[in-house]
LOVEXDREN-493957 format. One record per residue (C-alpha): residue in three letters; x, y, z. Coordinates in pm, 1 decimal. Example, Ala and Ser with C-alpha at 12.3 -4.5 7.8 and 13.67 -1.06 7.14 Angstrom:
2
{residu = ala c1 = 1230.0 c2 = -450.0 c3 = 780.0}
{residu = ser c1 = 1367.0 c2 = -106.0 c3 = 714.0}
***
This chain:
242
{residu = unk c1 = -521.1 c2 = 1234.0 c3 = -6550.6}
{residu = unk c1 = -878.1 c2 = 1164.4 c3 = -6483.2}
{residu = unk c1 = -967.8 c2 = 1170.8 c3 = -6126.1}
{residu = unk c1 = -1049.1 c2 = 765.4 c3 = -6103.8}
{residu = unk c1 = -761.5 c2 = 730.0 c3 = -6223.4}
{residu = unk c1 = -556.3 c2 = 938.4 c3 = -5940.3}
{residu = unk c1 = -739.7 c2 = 732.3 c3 = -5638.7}
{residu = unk c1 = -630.3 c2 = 385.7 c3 = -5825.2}
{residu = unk c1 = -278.9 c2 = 504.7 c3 = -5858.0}
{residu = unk c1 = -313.0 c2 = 592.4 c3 = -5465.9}
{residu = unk c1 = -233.3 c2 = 270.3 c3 = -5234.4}
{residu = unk c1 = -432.7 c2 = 353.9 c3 = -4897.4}
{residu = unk c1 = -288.1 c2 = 170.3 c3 = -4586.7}
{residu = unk c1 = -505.8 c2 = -122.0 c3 = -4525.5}
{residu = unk c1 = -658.1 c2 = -116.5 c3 = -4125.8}
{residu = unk c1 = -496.5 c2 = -411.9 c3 = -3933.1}
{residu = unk c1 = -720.3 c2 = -586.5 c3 = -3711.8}
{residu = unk c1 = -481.6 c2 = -625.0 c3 = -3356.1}
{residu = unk c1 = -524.2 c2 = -963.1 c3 = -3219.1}
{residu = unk c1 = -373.7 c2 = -998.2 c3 = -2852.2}
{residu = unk c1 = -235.7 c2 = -1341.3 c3 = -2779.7}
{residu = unk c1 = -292.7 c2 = -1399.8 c3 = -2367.5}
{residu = unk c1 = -140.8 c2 = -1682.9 c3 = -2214.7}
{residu = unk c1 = -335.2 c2 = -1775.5 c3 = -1857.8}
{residu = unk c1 = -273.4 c2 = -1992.6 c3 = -1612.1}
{residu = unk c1 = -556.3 c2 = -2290.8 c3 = -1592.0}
{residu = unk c1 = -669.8 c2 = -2149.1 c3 = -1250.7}
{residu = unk c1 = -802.7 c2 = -1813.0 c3 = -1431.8}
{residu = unk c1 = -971.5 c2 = -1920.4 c3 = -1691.5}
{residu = unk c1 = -1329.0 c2 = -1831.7 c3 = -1595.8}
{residu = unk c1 = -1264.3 c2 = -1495.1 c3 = -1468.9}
{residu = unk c1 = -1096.7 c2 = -1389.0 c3 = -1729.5}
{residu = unk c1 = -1316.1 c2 = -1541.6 c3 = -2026.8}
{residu = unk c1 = -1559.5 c2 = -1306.7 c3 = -1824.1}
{residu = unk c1 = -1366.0 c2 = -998.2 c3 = -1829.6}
{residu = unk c1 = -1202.6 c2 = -1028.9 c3 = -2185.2}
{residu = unk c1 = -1586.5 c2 = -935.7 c3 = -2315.4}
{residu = unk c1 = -1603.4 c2 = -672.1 c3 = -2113.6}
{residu = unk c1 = -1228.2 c2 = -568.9 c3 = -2214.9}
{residu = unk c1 = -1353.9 c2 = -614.1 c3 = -2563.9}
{residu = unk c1 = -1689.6 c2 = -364.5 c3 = -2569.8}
{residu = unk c1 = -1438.9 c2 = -106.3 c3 = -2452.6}
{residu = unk c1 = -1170.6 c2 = -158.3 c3 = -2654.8}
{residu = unk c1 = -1105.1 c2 = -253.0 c3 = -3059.9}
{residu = unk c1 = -914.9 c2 = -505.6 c3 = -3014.3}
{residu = unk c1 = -932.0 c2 = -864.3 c3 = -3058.1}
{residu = unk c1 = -777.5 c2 = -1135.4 c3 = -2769.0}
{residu = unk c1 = -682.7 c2 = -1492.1 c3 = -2792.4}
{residu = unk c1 = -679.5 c2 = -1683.8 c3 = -2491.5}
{residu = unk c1 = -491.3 c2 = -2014.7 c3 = -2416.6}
{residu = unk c1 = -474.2 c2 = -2158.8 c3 = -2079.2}
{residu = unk c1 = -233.3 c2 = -2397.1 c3 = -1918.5}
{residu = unk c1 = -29.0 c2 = -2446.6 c3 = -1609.7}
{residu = unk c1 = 192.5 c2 = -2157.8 c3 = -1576.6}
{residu = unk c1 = 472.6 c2 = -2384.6 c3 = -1632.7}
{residu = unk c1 = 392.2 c2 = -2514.5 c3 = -1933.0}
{residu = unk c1 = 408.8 c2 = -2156.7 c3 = -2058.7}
{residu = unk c1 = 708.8 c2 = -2092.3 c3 = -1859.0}
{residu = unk c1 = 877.2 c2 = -2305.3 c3 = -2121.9}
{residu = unk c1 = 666.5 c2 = -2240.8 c3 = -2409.5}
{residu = unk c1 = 764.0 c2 = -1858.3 c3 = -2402.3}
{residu = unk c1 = 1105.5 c2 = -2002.8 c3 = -2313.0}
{residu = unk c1 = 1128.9 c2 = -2154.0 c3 = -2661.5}
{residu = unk c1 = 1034.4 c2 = -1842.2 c3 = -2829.9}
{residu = unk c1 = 615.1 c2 = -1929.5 c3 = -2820.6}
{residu = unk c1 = 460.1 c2 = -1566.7 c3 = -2972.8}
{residu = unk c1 = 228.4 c2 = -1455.0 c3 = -2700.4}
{residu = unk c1 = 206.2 c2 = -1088.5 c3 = -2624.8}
{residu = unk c1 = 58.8 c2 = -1124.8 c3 = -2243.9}
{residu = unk c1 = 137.5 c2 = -1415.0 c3 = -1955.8}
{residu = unk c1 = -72.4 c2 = -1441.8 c3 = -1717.6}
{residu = unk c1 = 99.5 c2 = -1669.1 c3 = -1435.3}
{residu = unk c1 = -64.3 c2 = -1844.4 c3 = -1107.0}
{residu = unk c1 = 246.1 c2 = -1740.5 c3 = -920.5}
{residu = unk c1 = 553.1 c2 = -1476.8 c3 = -945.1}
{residu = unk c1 = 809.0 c2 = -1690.6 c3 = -971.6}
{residu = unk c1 = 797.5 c2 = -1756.3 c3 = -1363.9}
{residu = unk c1 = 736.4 c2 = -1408.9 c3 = -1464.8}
{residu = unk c1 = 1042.3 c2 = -1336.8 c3 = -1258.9}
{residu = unk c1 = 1271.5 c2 = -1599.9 c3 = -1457.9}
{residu = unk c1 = 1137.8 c2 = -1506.4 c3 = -1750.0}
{residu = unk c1 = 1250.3 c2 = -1109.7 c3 = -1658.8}
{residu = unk c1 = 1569.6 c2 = -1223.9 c3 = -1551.9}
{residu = unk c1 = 1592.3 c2 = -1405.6 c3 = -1891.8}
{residu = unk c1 = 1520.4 c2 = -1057.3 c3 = -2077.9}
{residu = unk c1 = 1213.2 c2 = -1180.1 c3 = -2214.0}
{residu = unk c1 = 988.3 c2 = -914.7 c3 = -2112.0}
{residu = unk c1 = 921.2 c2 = -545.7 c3 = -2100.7}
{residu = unk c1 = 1043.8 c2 = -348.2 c3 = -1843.3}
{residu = unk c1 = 839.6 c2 = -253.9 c3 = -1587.2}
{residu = unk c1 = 521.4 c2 = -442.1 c3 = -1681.8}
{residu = unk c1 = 551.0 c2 = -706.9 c3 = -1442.4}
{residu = unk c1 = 232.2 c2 = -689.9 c3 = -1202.7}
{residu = unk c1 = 52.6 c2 = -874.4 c3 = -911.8}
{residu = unk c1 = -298.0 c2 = -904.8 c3 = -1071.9}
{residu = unk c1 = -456.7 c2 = -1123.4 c3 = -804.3}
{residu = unk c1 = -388.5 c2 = -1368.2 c3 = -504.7}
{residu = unk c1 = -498.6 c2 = -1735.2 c3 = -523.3}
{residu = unk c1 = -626.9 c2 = -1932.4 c3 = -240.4}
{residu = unk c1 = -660.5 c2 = -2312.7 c3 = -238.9}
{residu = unk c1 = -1003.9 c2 = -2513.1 c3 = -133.8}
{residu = unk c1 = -1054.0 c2 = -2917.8 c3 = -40.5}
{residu = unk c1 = -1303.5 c2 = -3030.8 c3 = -276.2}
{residu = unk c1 = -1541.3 c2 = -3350.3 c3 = -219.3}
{residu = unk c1 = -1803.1 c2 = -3374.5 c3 = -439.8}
{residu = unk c1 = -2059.2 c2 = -3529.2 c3 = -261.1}
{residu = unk c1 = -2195.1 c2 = -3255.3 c3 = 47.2}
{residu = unk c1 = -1983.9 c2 = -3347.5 c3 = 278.5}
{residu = unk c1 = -1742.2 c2 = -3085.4 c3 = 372.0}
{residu = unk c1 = -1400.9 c2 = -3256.8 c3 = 463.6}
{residu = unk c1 = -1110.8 c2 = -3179.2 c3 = 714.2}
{residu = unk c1 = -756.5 c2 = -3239.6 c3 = 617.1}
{residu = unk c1 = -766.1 c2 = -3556.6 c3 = 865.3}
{residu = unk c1 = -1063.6 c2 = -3691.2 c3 = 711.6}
{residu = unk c1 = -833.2 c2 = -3757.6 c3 = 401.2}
{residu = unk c1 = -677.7 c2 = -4049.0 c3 = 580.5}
{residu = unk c1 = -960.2 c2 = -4262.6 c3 = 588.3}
{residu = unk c1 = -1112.7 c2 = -4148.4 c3 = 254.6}
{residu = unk c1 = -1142.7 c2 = -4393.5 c3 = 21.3}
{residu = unk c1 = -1009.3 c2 = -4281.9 c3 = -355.7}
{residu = unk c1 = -770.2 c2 = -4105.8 c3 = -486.8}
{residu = unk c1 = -687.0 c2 = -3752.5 c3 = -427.4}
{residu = unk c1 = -616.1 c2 = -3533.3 c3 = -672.2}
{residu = unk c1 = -309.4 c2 = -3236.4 c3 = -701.7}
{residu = unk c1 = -208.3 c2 = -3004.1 c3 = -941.3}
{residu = unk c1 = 169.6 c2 = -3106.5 c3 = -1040.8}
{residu = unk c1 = 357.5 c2 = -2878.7 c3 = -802.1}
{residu = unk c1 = 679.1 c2 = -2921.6 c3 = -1071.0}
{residu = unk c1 = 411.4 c2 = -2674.6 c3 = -1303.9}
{residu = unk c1 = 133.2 c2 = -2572.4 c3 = -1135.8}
{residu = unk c1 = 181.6 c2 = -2285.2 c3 = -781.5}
{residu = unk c1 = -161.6 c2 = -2431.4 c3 = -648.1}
{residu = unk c1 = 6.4 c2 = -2807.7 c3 = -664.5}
{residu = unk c1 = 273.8 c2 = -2680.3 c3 = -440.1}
{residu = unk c1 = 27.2 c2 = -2494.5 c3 = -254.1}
{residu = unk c1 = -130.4 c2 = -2824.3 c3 = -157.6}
{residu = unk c1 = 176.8 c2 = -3010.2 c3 = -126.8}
{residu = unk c1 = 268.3 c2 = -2718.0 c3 = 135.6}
{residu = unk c1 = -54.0 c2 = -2749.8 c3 = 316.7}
{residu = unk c1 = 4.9 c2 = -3117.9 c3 = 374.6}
{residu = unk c1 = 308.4 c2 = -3072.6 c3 = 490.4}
{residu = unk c1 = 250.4 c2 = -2802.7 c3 = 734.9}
{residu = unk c1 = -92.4 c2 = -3076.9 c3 = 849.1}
{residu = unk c1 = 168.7 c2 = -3347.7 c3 = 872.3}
{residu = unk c1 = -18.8 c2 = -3545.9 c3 = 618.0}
{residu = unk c1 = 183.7 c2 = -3590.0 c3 = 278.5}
{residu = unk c1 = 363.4 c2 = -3910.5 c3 = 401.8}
{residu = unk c1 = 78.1 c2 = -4035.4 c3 = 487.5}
{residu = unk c1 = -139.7 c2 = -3991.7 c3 = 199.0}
{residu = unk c1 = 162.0 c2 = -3986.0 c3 = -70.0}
{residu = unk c1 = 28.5 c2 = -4328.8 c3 = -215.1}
{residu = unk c1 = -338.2 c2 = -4158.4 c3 = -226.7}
{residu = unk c1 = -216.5 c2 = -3834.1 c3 = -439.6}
{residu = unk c1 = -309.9 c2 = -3856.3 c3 = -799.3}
{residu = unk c1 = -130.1 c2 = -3521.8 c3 = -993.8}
{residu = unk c1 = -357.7 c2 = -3328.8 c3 = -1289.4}
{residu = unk c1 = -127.2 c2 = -3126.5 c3 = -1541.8}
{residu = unk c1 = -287.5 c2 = -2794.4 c3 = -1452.5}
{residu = unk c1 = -532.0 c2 = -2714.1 c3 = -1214.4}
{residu = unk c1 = -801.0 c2 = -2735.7 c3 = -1477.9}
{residu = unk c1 = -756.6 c2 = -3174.3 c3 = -1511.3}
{residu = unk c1 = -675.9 c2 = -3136.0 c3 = -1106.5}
{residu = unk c1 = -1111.8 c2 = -3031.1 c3 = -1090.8}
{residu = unk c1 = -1158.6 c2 = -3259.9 c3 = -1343.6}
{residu = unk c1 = -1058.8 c2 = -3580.5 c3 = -1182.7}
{residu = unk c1 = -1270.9 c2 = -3486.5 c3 = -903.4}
{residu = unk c1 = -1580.8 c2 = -3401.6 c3 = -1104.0}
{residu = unk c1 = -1515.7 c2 = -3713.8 c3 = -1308.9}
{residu = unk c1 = -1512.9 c2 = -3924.5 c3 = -1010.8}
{residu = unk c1 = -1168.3 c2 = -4019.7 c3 = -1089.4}
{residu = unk c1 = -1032.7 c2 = -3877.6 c3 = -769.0}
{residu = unk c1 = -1308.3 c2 = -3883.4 c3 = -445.3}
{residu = unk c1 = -1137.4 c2 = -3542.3 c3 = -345.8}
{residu = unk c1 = -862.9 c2 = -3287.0 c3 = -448.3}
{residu = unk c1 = -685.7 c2 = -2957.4 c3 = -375.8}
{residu = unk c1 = -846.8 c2 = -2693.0 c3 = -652.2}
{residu = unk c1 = -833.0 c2 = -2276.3 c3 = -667.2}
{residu = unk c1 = -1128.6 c2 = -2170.8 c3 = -480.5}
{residu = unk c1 = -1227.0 c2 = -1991.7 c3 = -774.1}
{residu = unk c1 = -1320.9 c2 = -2317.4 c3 = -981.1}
{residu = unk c1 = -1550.4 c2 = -2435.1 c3 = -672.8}
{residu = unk c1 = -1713.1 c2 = -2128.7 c3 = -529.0}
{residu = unk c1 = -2052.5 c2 = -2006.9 c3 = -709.6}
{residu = unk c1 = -2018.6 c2 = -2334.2 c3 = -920.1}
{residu = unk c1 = -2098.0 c2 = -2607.2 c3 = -660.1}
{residu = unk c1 = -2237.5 c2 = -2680.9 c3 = -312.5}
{residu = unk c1 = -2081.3 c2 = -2470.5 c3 = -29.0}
{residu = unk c1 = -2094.9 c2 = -2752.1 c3 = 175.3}
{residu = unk c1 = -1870.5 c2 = -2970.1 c3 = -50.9}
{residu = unk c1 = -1607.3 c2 = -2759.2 c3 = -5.7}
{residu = unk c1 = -1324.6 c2 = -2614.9 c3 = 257.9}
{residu = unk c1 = -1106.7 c2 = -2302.0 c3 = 200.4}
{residu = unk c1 = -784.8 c2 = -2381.8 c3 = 293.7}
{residu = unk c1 = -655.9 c2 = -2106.2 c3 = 568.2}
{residu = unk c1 = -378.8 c2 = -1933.4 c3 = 394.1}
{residu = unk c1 = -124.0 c2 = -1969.5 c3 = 670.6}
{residu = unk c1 = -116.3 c2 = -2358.8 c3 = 534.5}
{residu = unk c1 = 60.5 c2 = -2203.3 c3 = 224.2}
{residu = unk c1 = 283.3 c2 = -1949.2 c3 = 77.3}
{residu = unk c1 = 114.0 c2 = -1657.7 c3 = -112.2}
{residu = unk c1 = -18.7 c2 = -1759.8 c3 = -437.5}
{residu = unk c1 = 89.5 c2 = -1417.0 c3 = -599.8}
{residu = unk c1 = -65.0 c2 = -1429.3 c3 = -946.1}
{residu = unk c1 = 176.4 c2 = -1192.5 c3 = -1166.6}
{residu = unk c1 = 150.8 c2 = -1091.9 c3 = -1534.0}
{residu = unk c1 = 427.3 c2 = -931.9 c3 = -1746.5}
{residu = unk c1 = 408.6 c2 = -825.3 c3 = -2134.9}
{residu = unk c1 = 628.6 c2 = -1003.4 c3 = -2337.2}
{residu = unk c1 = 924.9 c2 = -815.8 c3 = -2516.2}
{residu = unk c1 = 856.7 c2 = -990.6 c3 = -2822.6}
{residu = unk c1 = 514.0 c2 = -837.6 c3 = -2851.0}
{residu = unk c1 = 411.2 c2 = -687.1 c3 = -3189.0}
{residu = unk c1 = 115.8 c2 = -504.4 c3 = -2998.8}
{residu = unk c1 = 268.6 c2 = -327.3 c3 = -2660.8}
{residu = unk c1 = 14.2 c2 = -19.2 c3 = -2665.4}
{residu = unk c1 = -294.8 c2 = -257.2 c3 = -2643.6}
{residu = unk c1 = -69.1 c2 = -545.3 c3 = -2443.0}
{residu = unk c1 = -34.3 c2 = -224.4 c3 = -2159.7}
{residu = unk c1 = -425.6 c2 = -102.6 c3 = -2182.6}
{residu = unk c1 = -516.2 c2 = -472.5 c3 = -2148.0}
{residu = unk c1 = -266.9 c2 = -481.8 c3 = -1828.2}
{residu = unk c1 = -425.2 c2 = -138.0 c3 = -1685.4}
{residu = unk c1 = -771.7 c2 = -316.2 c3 = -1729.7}
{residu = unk c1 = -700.7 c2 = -608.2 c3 = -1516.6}
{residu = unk c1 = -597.1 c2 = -358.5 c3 = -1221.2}
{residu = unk c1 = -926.8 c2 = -106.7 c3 = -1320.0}
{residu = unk c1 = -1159.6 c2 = -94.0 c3 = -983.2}
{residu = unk c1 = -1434.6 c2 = -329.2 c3 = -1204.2}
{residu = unk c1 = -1195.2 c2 = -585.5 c3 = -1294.1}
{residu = unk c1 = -1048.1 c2 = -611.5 c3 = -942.1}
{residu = unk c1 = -1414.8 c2 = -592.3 c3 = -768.9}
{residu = unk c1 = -1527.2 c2 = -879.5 c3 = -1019.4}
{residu = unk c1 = -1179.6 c2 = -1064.2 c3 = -956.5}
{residu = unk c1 = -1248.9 c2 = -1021.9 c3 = -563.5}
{residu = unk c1 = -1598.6 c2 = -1191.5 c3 = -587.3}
{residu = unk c1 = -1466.5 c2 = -1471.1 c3 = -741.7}
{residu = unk c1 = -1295.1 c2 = -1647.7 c3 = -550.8}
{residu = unk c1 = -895.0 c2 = -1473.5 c3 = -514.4}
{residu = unk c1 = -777.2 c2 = -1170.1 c3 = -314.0}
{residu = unk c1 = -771.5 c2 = -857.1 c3 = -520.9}
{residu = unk c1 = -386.2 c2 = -653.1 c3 = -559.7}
{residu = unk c1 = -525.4 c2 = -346.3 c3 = -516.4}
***
């Protein structure tokens, strides 16, 4: 048989591109758009990122939704979804902590008691989906302020539309991660929220157990907790978890 002939007969395994689906809470999404090219130039692989409050994943991956990674603003869902068997053993990890900021546009840093007399709405993250919307609804709380603001609160469905309505205008001032505000706007236009107003926003990530990709689902986990992701993570507005 001539030799052409031989190498046509022969069906070589075609190379498969893997393409890592990474669900992230709204909160992270700059940070990690950031670190995903760096993640990239070391590794072959491809990622696609969607971002949403972690509760709207929560149920998404509830209903069978085929991400490999979930990257959650709290621990609580990761937890529910382990306790639900949805995830590989092990792999559930504190990748950063959260902390919450009162945003006003305008330079005017606020207190929490200048809220009363502000004029507009102010703007939440829905604390039934989103861990920094019951972050602020706990800081209010522990202020004595939610009853009387309640009529003032205007809720965003992640903590992305939660900046938005501020930056729109829509909302004169709002409870956002300090990650979306710091490097981004004025200093003065914002307050960081001491983090005895709040519980810990423990941001926790677990690989999925219906993952096609776990090897490059686990090296993409290890690079989140690397010394340069955690030192760029740090500088951006959250607490590192190392």
């Amino acid at each position: 048989m001539p030799v052409s002939q031989v190498f046509s007969a022969v069906s070589l395994p075609e190379k498969t591109e893997v393409s890592l689906k990474v669900a992230v809470a709204a909160n992270f999404k700059p940070i990690l758009e950031q670190l995903v090219k760096d993640f990239k130039r070391k590794y072959s692989y491809q990622v696609s990122l969607s971002f949403a409050s972690s509760g709207t994943f929560y149920n998404q991956i509830s209903h069978g939704a085929p991400y490999d990674v979930f990257l959650s603003a709290d621990r609580k869902r990761p937890e529910m979804l382990e306790q639900e068997q949805k995830t590989i053993e092990g792999s559930r990890l504190t990748y950063a902590y959260g902390e919450l900021a009162l945003w006003h546009k305008d330079v005017n840093r606020l207190t929490l008691d200048d809220l009363i007399h502000q004029n507009g709405h102010i703007a939440i993250a829905n604390p039934d989906t989103a861990p920094y919307g019951v972050a602020a609804v706990e800081t209010l709380k522990h202020n004595h302020l939610l009853e009387k603001l309640k009529n003032k609160l205007v809720r965003g469905t992640s903590i992305q539309q939660t900046w938005q309505f501020v930056d729109s205008g829509n909302a004169s001032a709002g409870f956002v991660a300090l990650s979306q505000v710091i490097g981004h706007v004025d200093p003065t236009s914002y307050r960081i929220i001491p983090n005895n107003n709040y519980s810990p926003i423990q941001q926790d990530m677990v690989i999925l157990r219906s993952s096609q990709h776990i090897k490059a689902a686990r090296e993409f986990s290890r690079f989140l907790l690397s010394e340069h992701s955690q030192q760029y993570i740090e500088a951006h507005g959250y607490s590192g978890a190392l």
